[in-house]
C-alpha positions, -999 to +999 in steps of 0.1 A: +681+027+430+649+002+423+626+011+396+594+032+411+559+019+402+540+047+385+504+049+400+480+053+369+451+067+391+473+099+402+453+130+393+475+141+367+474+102+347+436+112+348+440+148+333+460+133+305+434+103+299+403+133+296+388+118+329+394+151+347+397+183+330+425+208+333+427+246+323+450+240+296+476+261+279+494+238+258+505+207+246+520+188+223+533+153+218+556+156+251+539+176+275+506+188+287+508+223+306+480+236+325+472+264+350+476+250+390+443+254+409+459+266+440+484+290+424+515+304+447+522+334+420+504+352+398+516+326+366+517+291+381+516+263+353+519+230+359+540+213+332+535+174+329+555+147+303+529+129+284+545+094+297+545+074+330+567+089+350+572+090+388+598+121+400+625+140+381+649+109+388+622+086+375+621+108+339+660+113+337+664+076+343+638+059+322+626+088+297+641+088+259+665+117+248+636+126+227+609+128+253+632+153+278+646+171+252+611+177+239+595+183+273+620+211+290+618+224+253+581+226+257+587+244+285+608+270+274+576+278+250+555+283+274+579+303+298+578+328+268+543+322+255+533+331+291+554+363+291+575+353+317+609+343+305+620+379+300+608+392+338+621+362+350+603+332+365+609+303+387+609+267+379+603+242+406+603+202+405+593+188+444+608+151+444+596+127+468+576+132+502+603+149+519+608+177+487+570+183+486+558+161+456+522+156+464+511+144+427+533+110+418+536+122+383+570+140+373+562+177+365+576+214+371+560+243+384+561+273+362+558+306+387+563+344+375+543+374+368+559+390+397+585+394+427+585+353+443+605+362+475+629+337+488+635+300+472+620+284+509+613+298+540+627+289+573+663+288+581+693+278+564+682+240+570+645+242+555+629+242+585+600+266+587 
């Protein structure tokens, strides 16, 4: 697999730069967190890594032990700061087109605060 070029004018390269603000709920030297503005649950946090990366296989392949270990430990905090990692809670990572990324930024979706329903809808195929 070829190397994917990171697009620095993604929405979420701006929210980490200050150009665009975010409702934020933490960060730290890994990861930014914020609420999503078109939330799916009644918690849905966005959680981003503070450096360039495309998808989930973008971040496993080129990240540094330090930076993953620090971002899914970042959020792990928030899971619990949120009070959801007791009631249980979803974590989602959409890679590529056909999995539903729509931001070119690696990140996970956060969802809890109540029943989710089923993992996708539609069949046993994913079609809807």
């Amino acid at each position: 697999m070829t190397a994917k070029s990171y697009d620095k004018n993604n929405i979420f390269a701006k929210i980490l730069r200050g150009e665009i603000p975010c409702n934020k709920v933490y960060e730290d030297e890994y990861a930014l967190a914020f609420h999503d503005i078109a939330p799916k649950a009644p918690v849905h946090v966005l959680v981003i890594p503070k450096g360039a990366y495309v998808d989930l296989c973008d971040f496993a392949r080129q990240a540094s032990a330090d930076e993953i270990a620090g971002f899914y430990k970042a959020a792990t905090k928030i899971a619990a700061d949120l009070g959801i990692e007791d009631a249980g809670f979803r974590t989602i990572a959409n890679t590529g087109a056909g999995g539903g990324q729509e931001v070119p930024h690696f990140h996970i979706h956060l969802l809890g605060g109540g029943p989710l329903g089923p993992m996708i809808s539609g069949n046993s195929r994913g079609i809807a």
